[in-house]
ZAKOL-691195 format. One record per residue: residue in three letters; x, y, z of N, C-alpha, C in turn. Coordinates in Angstrom, 1 decimal. Example, Ala and Ser with C-alpha at 12.3 -4.5 7.8 and 13.67 -1.06 7.14 Angstrom:
2
type;npx;npy;npz;capx;capy;capz;cpx;cpy;cpz
ala;13.2;-5.7;7.8;12.3;-4.5;7.8;13.2;-3.3;7.8
ser;12.8;-2.2;7.1;13.7;-1.1;7.1;12.9;0.0;7.9
//
This chain:
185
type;npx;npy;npz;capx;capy;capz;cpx;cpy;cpz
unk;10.4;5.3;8.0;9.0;4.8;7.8;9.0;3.5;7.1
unk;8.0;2.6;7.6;8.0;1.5;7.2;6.7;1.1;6.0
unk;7.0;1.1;5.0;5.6;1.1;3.7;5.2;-0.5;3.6
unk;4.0;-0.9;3.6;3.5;-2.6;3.3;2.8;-2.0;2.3
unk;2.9;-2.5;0.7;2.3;-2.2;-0.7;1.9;-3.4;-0.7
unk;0.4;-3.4;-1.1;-0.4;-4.8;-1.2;-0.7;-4.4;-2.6
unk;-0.8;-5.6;-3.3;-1.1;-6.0;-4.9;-2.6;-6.6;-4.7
unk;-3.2;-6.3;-4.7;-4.5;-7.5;-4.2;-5.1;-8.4;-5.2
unk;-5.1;-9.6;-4.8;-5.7;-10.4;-5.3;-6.3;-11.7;-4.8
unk;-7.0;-12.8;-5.4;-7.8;-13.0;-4.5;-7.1;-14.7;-4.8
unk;-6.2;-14.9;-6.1;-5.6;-15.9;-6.1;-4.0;-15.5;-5.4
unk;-3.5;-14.6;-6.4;-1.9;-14.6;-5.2;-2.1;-13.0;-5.1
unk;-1.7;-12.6;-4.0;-2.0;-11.5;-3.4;-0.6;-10.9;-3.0
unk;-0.1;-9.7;-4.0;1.7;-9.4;-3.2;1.5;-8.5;-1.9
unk;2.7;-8.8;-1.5;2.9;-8.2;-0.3;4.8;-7.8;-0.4
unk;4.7;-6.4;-1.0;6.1;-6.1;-0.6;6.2;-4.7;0.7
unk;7.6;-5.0;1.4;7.6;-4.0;2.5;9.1;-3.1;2.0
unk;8.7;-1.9;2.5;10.5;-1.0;2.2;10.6;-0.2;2.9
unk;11.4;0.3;3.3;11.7;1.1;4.5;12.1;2.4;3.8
unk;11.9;3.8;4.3;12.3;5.1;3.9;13.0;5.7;4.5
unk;14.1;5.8;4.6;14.5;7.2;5.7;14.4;8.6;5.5
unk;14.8;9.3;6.7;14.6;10.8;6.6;15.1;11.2;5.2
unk;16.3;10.7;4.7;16.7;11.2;3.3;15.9;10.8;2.1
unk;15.0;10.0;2.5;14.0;9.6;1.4;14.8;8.9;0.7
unk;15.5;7.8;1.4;16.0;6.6;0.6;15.2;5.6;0.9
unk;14.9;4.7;0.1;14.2;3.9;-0.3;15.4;2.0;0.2
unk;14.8;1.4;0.7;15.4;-0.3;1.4;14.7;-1.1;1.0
unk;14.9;-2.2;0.5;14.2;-3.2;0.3;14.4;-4.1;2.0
unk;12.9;-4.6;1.8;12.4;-5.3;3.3;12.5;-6.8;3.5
unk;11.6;-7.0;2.6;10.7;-8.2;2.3;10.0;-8.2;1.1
unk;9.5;-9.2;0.6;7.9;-9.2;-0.6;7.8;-11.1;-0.3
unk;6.2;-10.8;-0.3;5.7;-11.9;-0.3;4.6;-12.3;-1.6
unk;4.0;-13.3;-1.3;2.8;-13.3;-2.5;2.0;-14.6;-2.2
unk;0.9;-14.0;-1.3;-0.1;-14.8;-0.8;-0.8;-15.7;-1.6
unk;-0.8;-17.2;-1.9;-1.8;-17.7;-2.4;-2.8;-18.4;-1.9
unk;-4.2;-18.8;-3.0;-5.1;-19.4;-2.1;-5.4;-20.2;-3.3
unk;-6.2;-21.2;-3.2;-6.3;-21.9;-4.0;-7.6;-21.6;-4.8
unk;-8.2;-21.7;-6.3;-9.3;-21.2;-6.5;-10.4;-22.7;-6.2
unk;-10.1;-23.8;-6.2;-11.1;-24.7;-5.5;-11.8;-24.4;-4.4
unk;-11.1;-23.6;-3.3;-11.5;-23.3;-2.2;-12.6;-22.5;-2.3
unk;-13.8;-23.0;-1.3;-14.9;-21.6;-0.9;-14.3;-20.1;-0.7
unk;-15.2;-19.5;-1.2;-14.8;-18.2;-1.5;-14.6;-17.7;0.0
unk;-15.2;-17.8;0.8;-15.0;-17.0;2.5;-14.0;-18.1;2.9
unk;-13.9;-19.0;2.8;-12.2;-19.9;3.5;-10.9;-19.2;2.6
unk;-11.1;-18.7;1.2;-9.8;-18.3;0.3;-9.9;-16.7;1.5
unk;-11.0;-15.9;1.8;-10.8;-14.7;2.1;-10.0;-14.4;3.5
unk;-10.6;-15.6;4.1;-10.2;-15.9;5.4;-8.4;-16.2;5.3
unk;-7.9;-17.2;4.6;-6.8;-17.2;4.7;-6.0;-16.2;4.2
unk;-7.0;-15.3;3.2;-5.8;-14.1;2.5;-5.7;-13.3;4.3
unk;-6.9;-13.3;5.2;-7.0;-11.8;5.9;-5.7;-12.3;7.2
unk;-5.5;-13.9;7.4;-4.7;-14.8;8.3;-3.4;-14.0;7.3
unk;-2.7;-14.4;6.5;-1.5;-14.3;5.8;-1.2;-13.2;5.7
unk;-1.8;-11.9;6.0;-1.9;-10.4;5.9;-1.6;-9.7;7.0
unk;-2.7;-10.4;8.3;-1.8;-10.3;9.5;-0.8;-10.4;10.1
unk;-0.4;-12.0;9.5;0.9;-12.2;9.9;1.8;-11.5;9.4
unk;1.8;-11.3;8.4;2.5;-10.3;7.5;2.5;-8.7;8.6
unk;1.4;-8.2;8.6;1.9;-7.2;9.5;2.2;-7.1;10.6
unk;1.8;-8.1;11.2;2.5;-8.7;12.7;4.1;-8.8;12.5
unk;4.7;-9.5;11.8;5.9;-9.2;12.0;6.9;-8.4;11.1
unk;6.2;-7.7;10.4;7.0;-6.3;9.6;6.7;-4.8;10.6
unk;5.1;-5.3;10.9;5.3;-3.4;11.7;5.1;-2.6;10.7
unk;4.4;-2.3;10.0;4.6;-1.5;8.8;3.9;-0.2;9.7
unk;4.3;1.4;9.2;3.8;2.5;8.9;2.5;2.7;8.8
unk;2.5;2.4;8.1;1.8;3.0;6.3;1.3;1.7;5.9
unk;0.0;1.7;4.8;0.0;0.5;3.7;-1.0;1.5;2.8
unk;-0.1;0.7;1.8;-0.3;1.3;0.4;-1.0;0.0;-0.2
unk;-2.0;0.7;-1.0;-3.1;-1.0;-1.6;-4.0;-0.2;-2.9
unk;-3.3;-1.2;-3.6;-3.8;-0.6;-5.5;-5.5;-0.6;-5.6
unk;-5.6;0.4;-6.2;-7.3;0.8;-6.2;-7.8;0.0;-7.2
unk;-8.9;-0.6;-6.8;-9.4;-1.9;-7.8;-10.1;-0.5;-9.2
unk;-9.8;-1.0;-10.0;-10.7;-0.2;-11.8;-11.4;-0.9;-12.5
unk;-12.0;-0.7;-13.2;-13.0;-1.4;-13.9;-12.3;-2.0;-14.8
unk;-12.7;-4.0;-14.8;-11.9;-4.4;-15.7;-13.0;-5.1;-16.5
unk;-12.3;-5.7;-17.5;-13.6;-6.3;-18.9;-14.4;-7.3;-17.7
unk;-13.5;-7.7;-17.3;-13.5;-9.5;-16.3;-14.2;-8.9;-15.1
unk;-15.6;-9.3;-15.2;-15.8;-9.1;-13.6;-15.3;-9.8;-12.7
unk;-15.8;-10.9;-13.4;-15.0;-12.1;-12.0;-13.7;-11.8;-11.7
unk;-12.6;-11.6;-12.3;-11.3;-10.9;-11.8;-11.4;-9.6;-11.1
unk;-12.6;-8.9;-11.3;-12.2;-7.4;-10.8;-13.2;-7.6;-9.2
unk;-13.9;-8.5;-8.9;-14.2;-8.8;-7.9;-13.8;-9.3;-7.1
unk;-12.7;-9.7;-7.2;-11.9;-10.9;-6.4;-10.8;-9.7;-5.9
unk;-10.2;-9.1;-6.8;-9.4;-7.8;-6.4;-10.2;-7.5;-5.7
unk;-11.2;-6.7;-5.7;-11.9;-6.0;-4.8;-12.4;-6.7;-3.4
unk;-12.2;-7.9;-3.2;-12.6;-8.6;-1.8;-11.1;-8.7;-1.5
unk;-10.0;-8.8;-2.3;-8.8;-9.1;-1.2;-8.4;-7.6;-1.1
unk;-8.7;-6.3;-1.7;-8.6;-5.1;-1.5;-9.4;-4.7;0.0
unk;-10.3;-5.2;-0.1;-11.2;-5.1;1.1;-10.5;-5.5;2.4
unk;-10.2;-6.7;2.1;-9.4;-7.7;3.6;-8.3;-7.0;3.7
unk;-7.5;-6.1;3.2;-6.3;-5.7;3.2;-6.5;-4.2;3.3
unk;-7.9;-3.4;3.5;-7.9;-2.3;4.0;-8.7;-2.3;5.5
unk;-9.2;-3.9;5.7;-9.6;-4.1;6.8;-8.6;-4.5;8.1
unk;-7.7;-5.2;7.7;-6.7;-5.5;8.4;-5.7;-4.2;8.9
unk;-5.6;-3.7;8.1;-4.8;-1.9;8.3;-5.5;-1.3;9.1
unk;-6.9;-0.9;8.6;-7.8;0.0;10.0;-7.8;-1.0;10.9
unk;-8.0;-2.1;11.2;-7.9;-2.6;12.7;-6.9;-2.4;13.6
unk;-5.5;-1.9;12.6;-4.7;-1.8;13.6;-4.2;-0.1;13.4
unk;-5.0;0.2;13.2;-5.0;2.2;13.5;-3.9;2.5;12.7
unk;-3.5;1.4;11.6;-2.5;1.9;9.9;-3.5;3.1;9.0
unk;-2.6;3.8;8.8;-3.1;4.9;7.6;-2.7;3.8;6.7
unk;-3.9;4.3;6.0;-3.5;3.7;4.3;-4.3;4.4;3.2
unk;-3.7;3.8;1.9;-3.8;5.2;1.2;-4.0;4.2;-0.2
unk;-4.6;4.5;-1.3;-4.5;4.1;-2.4;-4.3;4.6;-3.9
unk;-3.7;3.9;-4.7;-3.2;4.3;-6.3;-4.1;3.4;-7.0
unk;-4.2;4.1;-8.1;-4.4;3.6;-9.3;-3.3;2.8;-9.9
unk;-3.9;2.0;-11.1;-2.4;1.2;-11.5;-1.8;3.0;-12.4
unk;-2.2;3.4;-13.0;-1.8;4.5;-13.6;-0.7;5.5;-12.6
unk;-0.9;5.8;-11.5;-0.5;6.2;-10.4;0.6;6.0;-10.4
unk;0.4;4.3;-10.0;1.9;3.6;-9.6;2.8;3.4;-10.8
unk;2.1;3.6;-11.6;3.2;3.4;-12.8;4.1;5.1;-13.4
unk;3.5;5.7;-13.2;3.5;7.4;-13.1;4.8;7.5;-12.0
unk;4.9;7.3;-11.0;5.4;7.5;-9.7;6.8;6.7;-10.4
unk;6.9;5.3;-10.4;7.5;4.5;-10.4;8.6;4.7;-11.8
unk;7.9;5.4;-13.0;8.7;5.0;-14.3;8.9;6.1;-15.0
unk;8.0;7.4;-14.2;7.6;8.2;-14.5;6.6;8.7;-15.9
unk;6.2;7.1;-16.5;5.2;7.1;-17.7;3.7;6.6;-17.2
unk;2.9;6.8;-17.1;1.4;5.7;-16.6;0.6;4.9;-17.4
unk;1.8;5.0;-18.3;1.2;3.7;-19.5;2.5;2.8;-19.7
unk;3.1;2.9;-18.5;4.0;1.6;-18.6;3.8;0.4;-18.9
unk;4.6;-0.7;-19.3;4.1;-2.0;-19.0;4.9;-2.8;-18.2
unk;4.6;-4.2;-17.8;5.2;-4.7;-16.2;6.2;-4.8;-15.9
unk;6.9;-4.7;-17.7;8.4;-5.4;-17.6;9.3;-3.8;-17.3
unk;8.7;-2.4;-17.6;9.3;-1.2;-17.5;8.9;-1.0;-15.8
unk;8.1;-1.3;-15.3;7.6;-1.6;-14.1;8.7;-2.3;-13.3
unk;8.5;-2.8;-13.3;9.8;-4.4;-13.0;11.1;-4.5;-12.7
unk;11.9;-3.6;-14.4;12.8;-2.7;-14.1;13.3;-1.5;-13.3
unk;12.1;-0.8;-13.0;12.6;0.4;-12.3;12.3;-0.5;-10.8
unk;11.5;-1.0;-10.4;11.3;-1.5;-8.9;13.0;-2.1;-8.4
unk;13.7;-3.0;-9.2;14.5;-3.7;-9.6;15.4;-2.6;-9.2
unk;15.7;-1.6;-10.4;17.1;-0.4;-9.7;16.4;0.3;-8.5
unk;15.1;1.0;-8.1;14.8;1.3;-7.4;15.3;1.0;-5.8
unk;15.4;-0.5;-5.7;16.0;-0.9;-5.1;16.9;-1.5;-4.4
unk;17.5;-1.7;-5.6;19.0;-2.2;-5.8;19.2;-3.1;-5.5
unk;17.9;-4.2;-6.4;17.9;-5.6;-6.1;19.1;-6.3;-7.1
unk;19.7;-7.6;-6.6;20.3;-8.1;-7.7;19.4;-8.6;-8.3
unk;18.4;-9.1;-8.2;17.0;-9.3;-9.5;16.1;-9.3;-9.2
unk;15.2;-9.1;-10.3;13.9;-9.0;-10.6;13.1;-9.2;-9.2
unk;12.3;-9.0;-9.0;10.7;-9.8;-8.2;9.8;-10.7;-8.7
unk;10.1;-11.3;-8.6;9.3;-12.4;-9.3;7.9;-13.1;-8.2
unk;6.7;-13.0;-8.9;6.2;-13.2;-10.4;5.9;-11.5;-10.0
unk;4.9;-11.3;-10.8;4.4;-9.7;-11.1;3.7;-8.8;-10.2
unk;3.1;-10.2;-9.3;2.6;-10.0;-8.0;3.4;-9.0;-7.0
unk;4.7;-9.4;-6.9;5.5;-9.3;-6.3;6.1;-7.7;-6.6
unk;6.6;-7.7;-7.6;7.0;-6.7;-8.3;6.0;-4.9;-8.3
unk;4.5;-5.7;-8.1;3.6;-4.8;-8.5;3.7;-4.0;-6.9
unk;3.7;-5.0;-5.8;3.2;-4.8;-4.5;4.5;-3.6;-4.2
unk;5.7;-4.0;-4.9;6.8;-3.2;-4.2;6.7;-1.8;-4.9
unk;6.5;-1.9;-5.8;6.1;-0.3;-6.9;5.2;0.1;-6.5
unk;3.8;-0.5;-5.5;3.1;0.3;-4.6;3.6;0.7;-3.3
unk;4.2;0.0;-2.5;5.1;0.9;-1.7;6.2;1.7;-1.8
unk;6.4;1.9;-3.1;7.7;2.9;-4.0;6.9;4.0;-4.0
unk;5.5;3.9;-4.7;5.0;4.9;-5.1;4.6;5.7;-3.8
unk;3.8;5.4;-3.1;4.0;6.1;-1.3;4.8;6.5;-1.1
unk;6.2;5.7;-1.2;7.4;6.9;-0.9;7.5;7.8;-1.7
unk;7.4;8.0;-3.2;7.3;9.2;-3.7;6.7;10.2;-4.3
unk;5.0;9.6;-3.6;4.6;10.2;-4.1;3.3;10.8;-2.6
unk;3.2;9.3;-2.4;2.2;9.7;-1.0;2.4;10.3;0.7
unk;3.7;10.1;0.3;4.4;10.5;2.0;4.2;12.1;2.1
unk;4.4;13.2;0.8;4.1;14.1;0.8;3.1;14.6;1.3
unk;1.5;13.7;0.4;0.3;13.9;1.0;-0.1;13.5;2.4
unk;0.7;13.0;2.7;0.3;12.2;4.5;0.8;13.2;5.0
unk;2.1;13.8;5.1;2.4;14.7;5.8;1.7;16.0;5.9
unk;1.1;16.1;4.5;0.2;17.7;4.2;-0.9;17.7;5.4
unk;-1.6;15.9;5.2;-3.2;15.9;5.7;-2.3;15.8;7.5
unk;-1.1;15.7;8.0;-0.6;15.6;9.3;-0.4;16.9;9.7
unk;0.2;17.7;8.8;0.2;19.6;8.9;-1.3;19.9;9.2
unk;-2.0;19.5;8.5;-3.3;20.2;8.4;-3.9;19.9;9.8
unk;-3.9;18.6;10.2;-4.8;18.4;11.4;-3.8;18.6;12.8
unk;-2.5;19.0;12.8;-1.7;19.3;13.8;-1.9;20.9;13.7
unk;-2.5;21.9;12.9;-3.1;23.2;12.5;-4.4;23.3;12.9
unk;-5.2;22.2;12.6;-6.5;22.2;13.1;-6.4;21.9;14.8
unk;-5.5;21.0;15.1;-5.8;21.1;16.5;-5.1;22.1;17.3
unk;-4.2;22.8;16.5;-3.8;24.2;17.4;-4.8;25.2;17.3
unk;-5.1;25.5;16.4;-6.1;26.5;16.1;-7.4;26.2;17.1
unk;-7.8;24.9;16.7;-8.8;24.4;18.3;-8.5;25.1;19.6
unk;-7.2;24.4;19.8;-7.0;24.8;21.4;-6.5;26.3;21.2
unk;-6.3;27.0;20.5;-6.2;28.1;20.7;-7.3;29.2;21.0
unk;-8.5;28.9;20.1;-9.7;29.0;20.0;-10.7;28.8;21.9
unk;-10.1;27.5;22.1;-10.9;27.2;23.5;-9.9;27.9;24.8
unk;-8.6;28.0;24.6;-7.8;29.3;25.4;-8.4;30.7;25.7
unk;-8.5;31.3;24.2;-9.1;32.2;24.1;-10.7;32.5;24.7
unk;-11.5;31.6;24.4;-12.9;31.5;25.3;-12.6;31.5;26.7
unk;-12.4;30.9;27.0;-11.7;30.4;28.9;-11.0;31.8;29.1
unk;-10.3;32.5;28.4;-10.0;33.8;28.6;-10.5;35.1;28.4
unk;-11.6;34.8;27.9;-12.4;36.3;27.4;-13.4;36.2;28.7
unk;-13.8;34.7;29.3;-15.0;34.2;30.3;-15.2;35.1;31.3
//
């Protein structure tokens, strides 16, 4: 399975990809880290995040995308800006019939360090052995986006497959249900 973890932001925006296999090993892919400039009009910066996103999934193919849940920060103006490139990057995924799923920073830090009051540089480190980079990710952007596709692998692949049991149950029980009718007729 192929995970795209978006960091969202509305100045640099990460983009890391990792691959899982059946054994639930964990690959480093790629990471990117979209920027836009803050001079730019706000719908030309959005426009070029939702351009650089595409491309981005155009040639990864991702799975899955995993995309950090914007929280209330002191800074509106920062927590708005997350929230519009969170937007473009859950827009771009439904258009192309991607599941995606979202953490908290607590979440991802939970999953990833196993503490949720980590900080970036304990963050940073585990992404780092996690995937058996010779170094770091640089800048944080970077590092953040890949601890979000970390954390799907260990923590959300579970729940995808639950809500995949459930509605592969739901649709047997359906057609078993409409069998049964056509059979009782």
């Amino acid at each position: 399975m192929r995970i795209l973890g978006i960091d969202p932001g509305l100045t640099r925006c990460g983009v890391g990809i990792i691959d899982v296999d059946t054994m639930r090993r964990n690959r480093f892919v790629a990471v990117h880290v979209v920027r836009t400039h803050p001079d730019m009009e706000l719908p030309q910066r959005l426009l070029s995040l939702e351009s650089s996103i595409d491309e981005l999934m155009n040639e990864f193919s991702p799975d899955v995308v995993a995309v950090e849940r914007v929280f209330s920060q002191l800074n509106v103006r920062t927590a708005m800006g997350t929230a519009q490139a969170s937007a473009v990057a859950l827009l771009s995924a439904t258009r192309r019939g991607l599941p995606t799923f979202m953490y908290t920073p607590t979440e991802v830090k939970a999953a990833v360090t196993g503490y949720g009051r980590a900080d970036k540089a304990q963050v940073t480190g585990m992404v780092t052995r996690l995937l058996s980079l010779s170094a770091p990710p640089k800048p944080a952007d970077a590092a953040d986006s890949l601890a979000l596709a970390l954390c799907h692998a260990l923590r959300g692949m579970g729940q995808q497959r639950l809500v995949e049991l459930t509605e592969t149950s739901h649709l047997t029980t359906s057609s078993t249900r409409t069998v049964e009718s056509r059979v009782s007729s």
